[in-house]
C-alpha positions as CSV (number, residue, x, y, z in Angstrom):
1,X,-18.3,-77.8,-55.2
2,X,-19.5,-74.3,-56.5
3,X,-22.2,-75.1,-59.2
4,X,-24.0,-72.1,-61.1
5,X,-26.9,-71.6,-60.1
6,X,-29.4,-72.5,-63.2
7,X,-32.4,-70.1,-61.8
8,X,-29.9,-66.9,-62.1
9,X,-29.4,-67.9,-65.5
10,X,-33.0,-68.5,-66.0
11,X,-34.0,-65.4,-64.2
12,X,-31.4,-63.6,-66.5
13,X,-32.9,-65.2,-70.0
14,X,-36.7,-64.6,-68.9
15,X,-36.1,-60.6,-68.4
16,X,-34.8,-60.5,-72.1
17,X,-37.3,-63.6,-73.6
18,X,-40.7,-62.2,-72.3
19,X,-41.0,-59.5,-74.7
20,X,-39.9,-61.5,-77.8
21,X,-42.5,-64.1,-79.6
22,X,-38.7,-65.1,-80.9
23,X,-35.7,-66.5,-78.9
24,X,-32.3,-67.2,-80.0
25,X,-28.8,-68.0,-78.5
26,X,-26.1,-66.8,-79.3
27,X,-22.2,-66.5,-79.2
28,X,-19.2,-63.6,-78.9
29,X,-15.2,-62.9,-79.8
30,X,-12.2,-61.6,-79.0
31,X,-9.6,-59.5,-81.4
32,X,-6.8,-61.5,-81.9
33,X,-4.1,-59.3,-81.2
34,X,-5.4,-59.1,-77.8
35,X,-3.7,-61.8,-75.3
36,X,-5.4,-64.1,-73.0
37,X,-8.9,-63.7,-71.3
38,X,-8.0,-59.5,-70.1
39,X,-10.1,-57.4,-71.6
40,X,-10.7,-53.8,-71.3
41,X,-14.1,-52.5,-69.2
42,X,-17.0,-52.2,-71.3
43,X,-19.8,-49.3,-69.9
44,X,-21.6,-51.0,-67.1
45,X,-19.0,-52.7,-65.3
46,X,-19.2,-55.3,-68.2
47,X,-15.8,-56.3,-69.5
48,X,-15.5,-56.5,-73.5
49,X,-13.8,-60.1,-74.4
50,X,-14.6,-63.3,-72.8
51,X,-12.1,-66.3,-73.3
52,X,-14.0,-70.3,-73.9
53,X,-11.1,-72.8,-73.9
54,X,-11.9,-76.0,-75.4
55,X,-9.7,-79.1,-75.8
56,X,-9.5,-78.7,-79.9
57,X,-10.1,-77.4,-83.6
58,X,-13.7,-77.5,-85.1
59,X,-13.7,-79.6,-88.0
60,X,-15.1,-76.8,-90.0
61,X,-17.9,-74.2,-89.5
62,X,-20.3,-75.0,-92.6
63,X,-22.7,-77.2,-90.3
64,X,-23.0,-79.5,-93.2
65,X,-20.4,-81.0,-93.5
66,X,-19.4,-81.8,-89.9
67,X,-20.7,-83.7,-87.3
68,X,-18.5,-82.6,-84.0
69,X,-19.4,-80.9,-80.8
70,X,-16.0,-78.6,-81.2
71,X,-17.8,-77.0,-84.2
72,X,-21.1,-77.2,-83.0
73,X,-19.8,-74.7,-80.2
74,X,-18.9,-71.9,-82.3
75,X,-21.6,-72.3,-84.9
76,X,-24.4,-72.2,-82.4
77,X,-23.4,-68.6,-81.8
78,X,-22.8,-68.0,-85.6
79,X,-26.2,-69.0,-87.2
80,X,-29.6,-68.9,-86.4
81,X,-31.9,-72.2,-87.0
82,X,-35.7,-72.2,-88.4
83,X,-36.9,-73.2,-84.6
84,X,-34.5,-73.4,-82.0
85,X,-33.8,-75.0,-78.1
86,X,-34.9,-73.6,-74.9
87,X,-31.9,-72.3,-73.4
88,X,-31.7,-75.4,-70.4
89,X,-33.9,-78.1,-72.8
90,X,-34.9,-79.5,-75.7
91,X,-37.9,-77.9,-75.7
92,X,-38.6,-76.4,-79.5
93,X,-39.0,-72.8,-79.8
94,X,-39.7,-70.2,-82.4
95,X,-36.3,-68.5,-83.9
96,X,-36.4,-67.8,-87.9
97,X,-39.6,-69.2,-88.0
98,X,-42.6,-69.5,-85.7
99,X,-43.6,-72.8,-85.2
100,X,-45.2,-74.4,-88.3
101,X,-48.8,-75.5,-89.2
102,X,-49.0,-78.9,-89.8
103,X,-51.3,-80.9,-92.1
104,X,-53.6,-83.7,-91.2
105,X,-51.7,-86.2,-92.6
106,X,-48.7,-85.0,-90.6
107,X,-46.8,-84.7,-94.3
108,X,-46.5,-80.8,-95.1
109,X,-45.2,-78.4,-92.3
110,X,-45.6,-74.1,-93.1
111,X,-43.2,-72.1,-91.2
112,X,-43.9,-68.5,-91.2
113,X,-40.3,-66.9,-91.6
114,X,-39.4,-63.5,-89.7
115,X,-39.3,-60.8,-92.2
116,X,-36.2,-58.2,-92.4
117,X,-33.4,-60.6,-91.3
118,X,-30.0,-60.1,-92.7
119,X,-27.2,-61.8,-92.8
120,X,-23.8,-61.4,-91.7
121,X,-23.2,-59.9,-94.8
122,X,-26.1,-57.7,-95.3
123,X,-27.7,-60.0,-97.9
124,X,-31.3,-61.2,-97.0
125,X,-32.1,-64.4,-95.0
126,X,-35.6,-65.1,-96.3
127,X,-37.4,-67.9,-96.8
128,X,-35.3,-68.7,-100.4
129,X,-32.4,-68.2,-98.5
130,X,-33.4,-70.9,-95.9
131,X,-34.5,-73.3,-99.0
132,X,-30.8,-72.9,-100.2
133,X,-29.1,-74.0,-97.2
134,X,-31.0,-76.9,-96.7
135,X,-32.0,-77.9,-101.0
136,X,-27.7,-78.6,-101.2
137,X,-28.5,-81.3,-97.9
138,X,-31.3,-83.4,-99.9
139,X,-31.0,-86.3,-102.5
140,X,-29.5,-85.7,-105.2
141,X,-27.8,-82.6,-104.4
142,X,-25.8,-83.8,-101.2
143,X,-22.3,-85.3,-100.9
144,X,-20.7,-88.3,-98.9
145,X,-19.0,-85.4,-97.2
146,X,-22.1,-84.5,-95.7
147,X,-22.4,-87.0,-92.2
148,X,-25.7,-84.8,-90.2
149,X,-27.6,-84.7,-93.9
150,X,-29.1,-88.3,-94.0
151,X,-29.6,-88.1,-90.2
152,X,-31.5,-85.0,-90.2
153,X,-32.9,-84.9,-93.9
154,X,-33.8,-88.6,-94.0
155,X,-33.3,-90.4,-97.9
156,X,-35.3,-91.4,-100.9
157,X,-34.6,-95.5,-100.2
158,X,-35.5,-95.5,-96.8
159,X,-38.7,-93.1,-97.8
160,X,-37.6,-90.5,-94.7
161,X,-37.5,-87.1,-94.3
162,X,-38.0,-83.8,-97.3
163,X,-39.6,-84.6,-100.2
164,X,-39.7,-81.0,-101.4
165,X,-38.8,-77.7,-99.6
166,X,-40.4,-74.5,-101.4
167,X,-40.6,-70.6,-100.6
168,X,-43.9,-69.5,-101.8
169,X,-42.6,-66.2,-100.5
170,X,-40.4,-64.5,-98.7
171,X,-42.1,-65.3,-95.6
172,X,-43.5,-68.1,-96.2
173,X,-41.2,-71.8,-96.0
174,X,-43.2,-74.9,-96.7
175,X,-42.0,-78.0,-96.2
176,X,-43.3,-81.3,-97.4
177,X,-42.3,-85.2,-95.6
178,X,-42.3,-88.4,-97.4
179,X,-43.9,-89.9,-94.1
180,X,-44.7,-89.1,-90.9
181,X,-41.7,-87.9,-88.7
182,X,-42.4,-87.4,-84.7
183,X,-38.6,-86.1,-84.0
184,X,-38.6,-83.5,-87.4
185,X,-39.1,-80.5,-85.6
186,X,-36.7,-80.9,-83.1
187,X,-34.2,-81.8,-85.8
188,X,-35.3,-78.1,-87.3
189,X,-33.5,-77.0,-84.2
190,X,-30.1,-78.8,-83.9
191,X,-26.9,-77.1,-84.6
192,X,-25.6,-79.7,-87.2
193,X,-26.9,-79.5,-90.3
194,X,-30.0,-77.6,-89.5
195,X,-28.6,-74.1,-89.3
196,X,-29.0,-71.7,-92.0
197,X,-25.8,-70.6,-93.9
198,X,-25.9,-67.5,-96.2
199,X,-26.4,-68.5,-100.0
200,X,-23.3,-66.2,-100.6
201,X,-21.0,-68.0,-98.3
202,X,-22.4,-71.5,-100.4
203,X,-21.7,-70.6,-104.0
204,X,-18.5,-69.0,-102.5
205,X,-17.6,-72.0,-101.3
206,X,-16.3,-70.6,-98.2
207,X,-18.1,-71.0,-95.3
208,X,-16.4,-74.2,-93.9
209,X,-14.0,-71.5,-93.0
210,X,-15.2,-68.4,-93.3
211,X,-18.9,-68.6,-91.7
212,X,-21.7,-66.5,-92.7
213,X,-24.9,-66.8,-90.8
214,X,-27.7,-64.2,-88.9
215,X,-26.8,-64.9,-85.6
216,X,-26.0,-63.0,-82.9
217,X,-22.5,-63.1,-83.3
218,X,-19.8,-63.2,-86.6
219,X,-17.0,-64.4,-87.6
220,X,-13.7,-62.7,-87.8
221,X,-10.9,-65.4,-88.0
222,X,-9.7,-68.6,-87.3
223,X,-5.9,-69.4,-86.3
224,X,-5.5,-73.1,-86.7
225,X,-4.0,-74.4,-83.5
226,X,-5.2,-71.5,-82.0
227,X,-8.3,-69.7,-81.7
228,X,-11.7,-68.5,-83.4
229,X,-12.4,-64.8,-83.2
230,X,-16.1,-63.8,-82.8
231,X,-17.5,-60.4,-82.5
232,X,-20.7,-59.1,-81.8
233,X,-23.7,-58.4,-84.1
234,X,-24.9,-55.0,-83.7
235,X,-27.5,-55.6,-85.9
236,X,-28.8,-58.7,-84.4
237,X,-32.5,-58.8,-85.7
238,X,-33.4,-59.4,-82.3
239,X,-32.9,-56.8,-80.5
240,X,-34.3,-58.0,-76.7
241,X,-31.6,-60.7,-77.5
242,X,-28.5,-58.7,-78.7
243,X,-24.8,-60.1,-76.9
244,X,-24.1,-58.2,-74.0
245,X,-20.1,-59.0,-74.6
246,X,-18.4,-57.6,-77.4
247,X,-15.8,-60.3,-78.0
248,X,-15.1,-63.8,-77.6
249,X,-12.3,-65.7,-78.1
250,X,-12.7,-69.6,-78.4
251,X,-8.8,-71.0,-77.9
252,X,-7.6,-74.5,-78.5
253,X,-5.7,-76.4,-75.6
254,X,-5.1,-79.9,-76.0
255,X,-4.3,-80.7,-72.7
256,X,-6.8,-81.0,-69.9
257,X,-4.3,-79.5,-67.1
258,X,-3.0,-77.1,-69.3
259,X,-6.8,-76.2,-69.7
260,X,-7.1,-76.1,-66.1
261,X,-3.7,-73.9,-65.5
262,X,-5.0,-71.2,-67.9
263,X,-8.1,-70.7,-66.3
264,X,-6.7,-70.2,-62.9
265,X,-4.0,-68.4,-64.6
266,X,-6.4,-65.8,-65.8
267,X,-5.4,-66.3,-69.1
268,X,-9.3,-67.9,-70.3
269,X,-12.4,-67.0,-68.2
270,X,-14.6,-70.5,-69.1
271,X,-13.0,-74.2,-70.0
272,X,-15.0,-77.5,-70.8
273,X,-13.8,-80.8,-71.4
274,X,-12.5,-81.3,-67.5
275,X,-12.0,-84.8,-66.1
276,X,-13.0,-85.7,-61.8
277,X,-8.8,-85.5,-61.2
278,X,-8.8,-81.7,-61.7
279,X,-11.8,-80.5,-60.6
280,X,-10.1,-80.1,-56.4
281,X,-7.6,-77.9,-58.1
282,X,-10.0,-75.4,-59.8
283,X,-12.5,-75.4,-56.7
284,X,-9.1,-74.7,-54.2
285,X,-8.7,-71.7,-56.9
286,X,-11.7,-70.2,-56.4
287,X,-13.2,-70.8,-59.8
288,X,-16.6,-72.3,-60.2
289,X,-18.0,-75.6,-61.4
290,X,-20.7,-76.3,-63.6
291,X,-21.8,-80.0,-63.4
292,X,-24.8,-81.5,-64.5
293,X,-26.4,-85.0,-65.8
294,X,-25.8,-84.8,-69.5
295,X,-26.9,-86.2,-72.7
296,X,-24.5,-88.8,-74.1
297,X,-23.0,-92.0,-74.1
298,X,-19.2,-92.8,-74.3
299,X,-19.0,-96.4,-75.9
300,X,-16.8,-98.6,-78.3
301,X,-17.7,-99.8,-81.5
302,X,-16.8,-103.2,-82.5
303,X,-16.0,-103.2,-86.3
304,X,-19.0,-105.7,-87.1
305,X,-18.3,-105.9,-91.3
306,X,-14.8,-106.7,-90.9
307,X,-12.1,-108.1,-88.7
308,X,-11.3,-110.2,-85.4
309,X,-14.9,-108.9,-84.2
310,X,-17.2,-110.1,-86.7
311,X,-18.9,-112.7,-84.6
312,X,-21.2,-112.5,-82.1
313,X,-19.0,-115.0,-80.0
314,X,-16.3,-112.8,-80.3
315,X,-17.7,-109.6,-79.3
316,X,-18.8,-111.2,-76.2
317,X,-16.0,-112.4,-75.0
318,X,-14.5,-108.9,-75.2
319,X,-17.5,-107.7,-73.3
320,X,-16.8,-110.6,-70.4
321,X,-13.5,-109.4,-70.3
322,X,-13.8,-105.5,-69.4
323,X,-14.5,-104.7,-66.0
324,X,-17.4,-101.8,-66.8
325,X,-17.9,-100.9,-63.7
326,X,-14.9,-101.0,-62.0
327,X,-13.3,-99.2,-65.5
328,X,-15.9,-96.5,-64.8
329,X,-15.4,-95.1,-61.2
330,X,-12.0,-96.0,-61.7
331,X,-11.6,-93.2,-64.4
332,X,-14.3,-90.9,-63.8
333,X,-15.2,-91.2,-60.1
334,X,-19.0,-89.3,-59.7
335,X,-18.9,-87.4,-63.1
336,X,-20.0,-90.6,-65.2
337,X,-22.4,-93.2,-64.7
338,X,-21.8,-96.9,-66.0
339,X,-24.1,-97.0,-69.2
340,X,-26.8,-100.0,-68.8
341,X,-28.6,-98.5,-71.6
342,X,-27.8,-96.8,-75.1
343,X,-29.7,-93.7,-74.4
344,X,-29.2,-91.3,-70.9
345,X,-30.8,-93.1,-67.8
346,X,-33.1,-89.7,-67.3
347,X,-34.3,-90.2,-71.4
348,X,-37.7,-92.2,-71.8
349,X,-37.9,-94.7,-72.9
350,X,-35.5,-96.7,-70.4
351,X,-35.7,-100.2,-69.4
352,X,-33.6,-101.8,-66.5
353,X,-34.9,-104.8,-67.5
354,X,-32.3,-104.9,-70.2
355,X,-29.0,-106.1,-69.4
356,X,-25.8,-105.5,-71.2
357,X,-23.2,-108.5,-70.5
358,X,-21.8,-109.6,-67.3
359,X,-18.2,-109.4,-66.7
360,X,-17.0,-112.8,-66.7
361,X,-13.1,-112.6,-66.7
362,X,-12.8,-116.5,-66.9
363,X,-15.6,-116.7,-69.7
364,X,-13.5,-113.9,-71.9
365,X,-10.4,-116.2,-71.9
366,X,-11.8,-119.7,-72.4
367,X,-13.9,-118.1,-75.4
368,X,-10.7,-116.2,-76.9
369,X,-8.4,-119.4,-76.7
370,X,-11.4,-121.2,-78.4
371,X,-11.7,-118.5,-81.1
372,X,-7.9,-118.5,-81.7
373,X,-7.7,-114.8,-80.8
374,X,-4.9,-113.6,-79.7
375,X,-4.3,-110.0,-81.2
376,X,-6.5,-106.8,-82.2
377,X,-6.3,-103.4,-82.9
378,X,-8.3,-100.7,-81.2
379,X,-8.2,-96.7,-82.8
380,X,-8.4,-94.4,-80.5
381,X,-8.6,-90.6,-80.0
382,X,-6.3,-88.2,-77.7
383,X,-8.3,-84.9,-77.1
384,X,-10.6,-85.2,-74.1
385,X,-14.4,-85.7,-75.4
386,X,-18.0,-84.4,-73.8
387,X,-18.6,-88.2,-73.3
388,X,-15.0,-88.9,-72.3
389,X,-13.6,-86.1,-70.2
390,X,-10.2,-88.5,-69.8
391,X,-9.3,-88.6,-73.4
392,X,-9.1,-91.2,-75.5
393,X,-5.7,-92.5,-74.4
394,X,-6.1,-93.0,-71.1
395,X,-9.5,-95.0,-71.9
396,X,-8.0,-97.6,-74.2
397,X,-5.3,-98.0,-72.4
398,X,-7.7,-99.2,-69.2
399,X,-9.1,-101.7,-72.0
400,X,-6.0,-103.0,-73.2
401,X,-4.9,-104.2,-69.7
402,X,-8.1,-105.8,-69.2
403,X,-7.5,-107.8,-73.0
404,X,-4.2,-108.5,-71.8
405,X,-5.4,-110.2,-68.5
406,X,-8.1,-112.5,-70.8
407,X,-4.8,-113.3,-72.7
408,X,-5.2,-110.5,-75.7
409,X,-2.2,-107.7,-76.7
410,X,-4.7,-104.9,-78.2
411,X,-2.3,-102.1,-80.0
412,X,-3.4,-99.0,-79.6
413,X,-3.3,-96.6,-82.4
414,X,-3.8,-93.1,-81.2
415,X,-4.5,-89.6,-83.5
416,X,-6.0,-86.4,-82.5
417,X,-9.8,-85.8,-82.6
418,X,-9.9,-84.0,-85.8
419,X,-7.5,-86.4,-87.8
420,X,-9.0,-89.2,-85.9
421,X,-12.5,-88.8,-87.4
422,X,-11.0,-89.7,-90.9
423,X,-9.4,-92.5,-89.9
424,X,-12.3,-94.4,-88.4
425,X,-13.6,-94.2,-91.6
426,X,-10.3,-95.1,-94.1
427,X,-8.7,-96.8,-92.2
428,X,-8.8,-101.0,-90.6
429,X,-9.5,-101.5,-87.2
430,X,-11.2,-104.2,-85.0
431,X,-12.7,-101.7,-82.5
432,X,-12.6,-98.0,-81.9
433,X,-13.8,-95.5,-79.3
434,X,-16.3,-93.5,-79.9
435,X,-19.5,-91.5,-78.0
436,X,-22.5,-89.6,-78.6
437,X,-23.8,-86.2,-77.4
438,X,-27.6,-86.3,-78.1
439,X,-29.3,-83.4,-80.7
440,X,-32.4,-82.8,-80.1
441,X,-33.5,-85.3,-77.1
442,X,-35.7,-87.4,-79.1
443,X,-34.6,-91.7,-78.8
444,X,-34.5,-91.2,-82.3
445,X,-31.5,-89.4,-81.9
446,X,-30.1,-91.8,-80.1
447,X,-30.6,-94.9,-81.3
448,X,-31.0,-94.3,-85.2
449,X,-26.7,-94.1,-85.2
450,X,-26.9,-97.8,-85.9
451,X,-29.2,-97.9,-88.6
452,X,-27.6,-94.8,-90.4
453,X,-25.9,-95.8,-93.9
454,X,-23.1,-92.9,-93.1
455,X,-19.8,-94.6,-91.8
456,X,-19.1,-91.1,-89.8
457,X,-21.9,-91.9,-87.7
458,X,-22.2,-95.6,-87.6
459,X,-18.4,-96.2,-87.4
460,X,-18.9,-100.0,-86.5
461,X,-20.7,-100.4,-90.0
462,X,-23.4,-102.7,-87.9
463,X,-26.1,-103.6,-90.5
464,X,-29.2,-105.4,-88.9
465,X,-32.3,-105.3,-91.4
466,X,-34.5,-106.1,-88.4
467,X,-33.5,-103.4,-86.0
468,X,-33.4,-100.6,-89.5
469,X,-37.3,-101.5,-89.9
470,X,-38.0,-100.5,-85.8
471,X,-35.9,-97.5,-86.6
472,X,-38.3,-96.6,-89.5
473,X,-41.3,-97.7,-87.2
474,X,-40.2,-95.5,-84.4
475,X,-40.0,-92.4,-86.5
476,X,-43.7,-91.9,-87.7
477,X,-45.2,-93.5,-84.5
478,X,-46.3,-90.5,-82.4
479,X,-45.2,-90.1,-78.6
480,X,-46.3,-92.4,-76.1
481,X,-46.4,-96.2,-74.8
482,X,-46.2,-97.4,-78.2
483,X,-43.0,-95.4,-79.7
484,X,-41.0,-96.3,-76.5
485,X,-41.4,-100.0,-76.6
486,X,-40.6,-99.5,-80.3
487,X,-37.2,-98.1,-78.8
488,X,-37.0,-100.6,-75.6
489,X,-37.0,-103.0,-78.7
490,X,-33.7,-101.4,-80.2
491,X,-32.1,-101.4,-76.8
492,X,-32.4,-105.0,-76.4
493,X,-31.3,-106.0,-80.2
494,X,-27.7,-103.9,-78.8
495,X,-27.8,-105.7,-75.9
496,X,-28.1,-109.1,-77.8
497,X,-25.9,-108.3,-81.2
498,X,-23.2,-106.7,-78.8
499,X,-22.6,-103.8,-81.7
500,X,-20.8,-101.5,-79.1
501,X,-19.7,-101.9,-75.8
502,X,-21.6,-99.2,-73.9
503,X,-19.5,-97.8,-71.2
504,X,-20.3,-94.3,-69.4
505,X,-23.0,-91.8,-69.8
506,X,-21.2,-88.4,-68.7
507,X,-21.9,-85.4,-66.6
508,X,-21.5,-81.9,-68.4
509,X,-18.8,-80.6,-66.7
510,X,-17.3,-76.9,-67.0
511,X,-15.7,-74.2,-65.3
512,X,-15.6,-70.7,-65.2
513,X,-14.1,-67.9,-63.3
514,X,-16.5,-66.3,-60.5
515,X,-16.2,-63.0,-62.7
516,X,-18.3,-64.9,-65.4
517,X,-22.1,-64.5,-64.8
518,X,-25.2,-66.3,-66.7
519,X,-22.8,-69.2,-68.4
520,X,-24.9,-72.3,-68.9
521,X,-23.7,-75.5,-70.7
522,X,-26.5,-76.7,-72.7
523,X,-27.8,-80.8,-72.8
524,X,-27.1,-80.8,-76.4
525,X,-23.2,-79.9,-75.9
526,X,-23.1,-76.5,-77.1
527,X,-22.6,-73.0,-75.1
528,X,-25.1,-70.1,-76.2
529,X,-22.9,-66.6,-74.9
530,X,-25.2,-63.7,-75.7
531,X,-26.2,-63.6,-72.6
532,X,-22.8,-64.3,-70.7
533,X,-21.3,-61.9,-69.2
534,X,-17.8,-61.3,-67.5
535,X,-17.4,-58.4,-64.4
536,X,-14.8,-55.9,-65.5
């Protein structure tokens, strides 16, 4: 399989980063009266519009108030963060601000914020501006409507996170912790919640759909159903970073095949969300592959407050009956791995000593028929996922016929991604799928979903008092020894409270015409474009 080769991409970045203290990635657009992924020749041999099809809708484009990786795409390349990613890792780097002195006491962080920045629309981003776009995120100023806010922000009760963010200048951010917080800086770099939206676009109320950042690329419109038209920054305040395409269209197509047909088509130039069934059929067409271990888990959430799953009993049995492994080669052949652990098997700090449940067909039917059930109701999603390349469907389906061999009918009710997301929290269920693309690469990230309050992020509504006070432990314990058995701790409370049935950890998986040069997909789930350029 043709895989892009990550030192041309990293030979490509270092020739623009040397010569810049600052780094940023960014993203680009295409008009919309303009068809497909043809563009006209730019000077240079570069063409002007570049076509990304992905496999649905953001939720929105204010990055507080969603929580998905389709809208994570597009506002990576909208808005710049205080400290941002290295382009392959999740290493921290400087981007609105350098990185920040940080007090003894590990409490009170000063970011020094890069003067003359603007705005998409010419107003200043400053260090008031930045103070802004976070103060709406903090107790009591944020909304239920807000899932990343808690996560990233921390809360009053559980005494995490910002106790007060201030601009002595207009350079100057400080920012000042209730306690200690090993994974805060990296959370100053994740595209949910943590990029800086322009004060106008806030008391406009507008920017869920109508973005206003400083990146390197803005936002012209949004089609529903359809696509998201970028364009390029020309006055990108970097200017060793500025997008080398003009354009970039980001279109929505459901289907993974009709995905897969467009690209080869020639109608889109770069598609994500591919499954191991399609993959012969863009190799054979001469397109490339990108495929590398990513940074998720794909897993099902029992619904532990309510239901046929309440019991501990009862969610094994479930777990006896599903054939994991088979399930997993079955549907995803050598682009997934069976997950054995809650966090990626590369991620400190793992443990094969832990051991999720055994299949146990036999088990699974003598402890329904005891348990007197017969019946349940799984919610599932359609649109193929980072963690799930397959979809939803397809997924549940493979579940259901194992319930039905260990004597229960599971109905299946099925929504796309974007509706789906409000059902899981309005709606009953006894189990759901569901799946994870790490943030910022910290266990943290990872394993705090089920201690968070926010139903959008622990959909299971698992509440474990014991496992919340590890969590807390685990945030201001500093790397090492200690802060991963604090986390080797949390994986084994899942594997003995059976929460979620853990199921695949997936590779990133992407495709791309061999016109397309530089394109890497990012750990984290999102695609940085500025440097991404397409052969006229």
């Amino acid at each position: 399989m043709a895989e892009i080769s990550r030192r041309r991409f990293v030979q490509a970045f270092g020739a623009v980063a040397a010569t810049s203290t600052f780094a940023l990635a960014g993203c680009g657009a295409q008009r919309a009266s303009e068809g497909g992924g043809g563009s006209a020749a730019a000077e240079g041999g570069i063409a002007d519009t570049i076509t990304f099809a992905q496999g649905a809708d953001p939720r929105g484009l204010d990055p507080a108030y969603v929580d998905d990786g389709e809208s994570a795409k597009i506002m990576s390349n909208v808005y710049d963060t205080v400290l941002m990613f290295d382009v392959e890792t999740c290493d921290v780097l400087p981007c609105l601000g350098e990185m920040p002195d940080i007090s003894d006491d590990g409490l009170t962080y000063t970011f020094k914020i890069r003067e003359g920045v603007k705005f998409h629309d010419g107003t200043d981003c400053d260090a008031s501006a930045i103070v802004t776009s976070i103060t709406r995120q903090l107790e009591p100023n944020r909304t239920e409507d807000m899932p990343y806010a808690s996560f990233v922000y921390g809360s009053i009760d559980a005494n995490t996170g910002i106790e007060t963010i201030e601009a002595t200048d207009a350079t100057t951010l400080v920012i000042t912790l209730r306690a200690p917080s090993t994974p805060f800086i990296k959370n100053m770099a994740m595209t949910l919640a943590s990029p800086i939206v322009a004060p106008s676009a806030i008391e406009a109320g507008t920017a869920n759909e109508e973005p206003v950042g400083s990146g390197p690329y803005k936002f012209v419109s949004w089609s529903k159903g359809e696509n998201i038209v970028l364009e390029a920054n020309e006055d990108y305040w970097d200017e060793e970073r500025q997008p080398q395409t003009k354009n970039v269209i980001f279109r929505f197509i459901a289907e993974n095949s009709s995905r897969v047909t467009a690209l080869n088509n020639g109608e889109v130039d770069i598609i994500d969300g591919i499954d191991a069934s399609v993959v012969p059929t863009i190799t054979d067409a001469g397109n490339e592959l990108f495929s590398e271990d990513g940074m998720n888990i794909n897993y099902m959430a029992f619904r532990n407050d309510a239901g046929a799953f309440t019991s501990l009993e009862a969610r094994k049995a479930f777990c006896q009956a599903v054939n994991v492994e088979e399930m997993v080669e079955s549907l995803y052949g050598e682009y997934a791995g069976v997950a054995t652990s809650v966090m990626p098997l590369w991620m400190a700090p793992y443990d094969e000593d832990i051991k999720q449940t055994a299949y146990d067909p036999e088990a699974a039917k003598a402890a329904f028929a005891e348990l007197g059930i017969t019946s349940c109701t799984m919610l599932a999603y359609t649109n193929p996922r980072p963690y799930n390349s397959i979809g939803g469907q397809a997924l549940a389906e493979a579940i259901q016929g194992y319930l039905a061999d260990a004597g229960v009918d599971m109905e299946i009710v099925s929504y796309d991604w974007t509706t789906y997301q409000t059902k899981v929290e309005t709606d009953a269920f006894d189990c759901c799928l569901y799946g994870w693309v790490g943030d910022n690469g910290d266990p943290d990230n990872f394993m705090n979903l089920l201690a968070d309050e926010n139903v959008s992020m622990n959909v299971g509504r698992f509440r474990n008092d014991e496992y919340n006070a590890l969590i807390q432990q685990g945030l201001t314990t500093e790397e090492g020894d200690e802060r991963d058995a604090i986390y080797k701790q949390c994986e084994q409370m899942v594997a003995d409270q059976m929460p979620w049935m853990l199921i695949s950890h997936s590779k990133n998986l992407a495709a791309y015409a061999p016109s397309i040069n530089n394109f890497f997909y990012h750990p984290t789930g999102v695609v940085h474009m500025e440097l991404v350029t397409k052969t006229a």
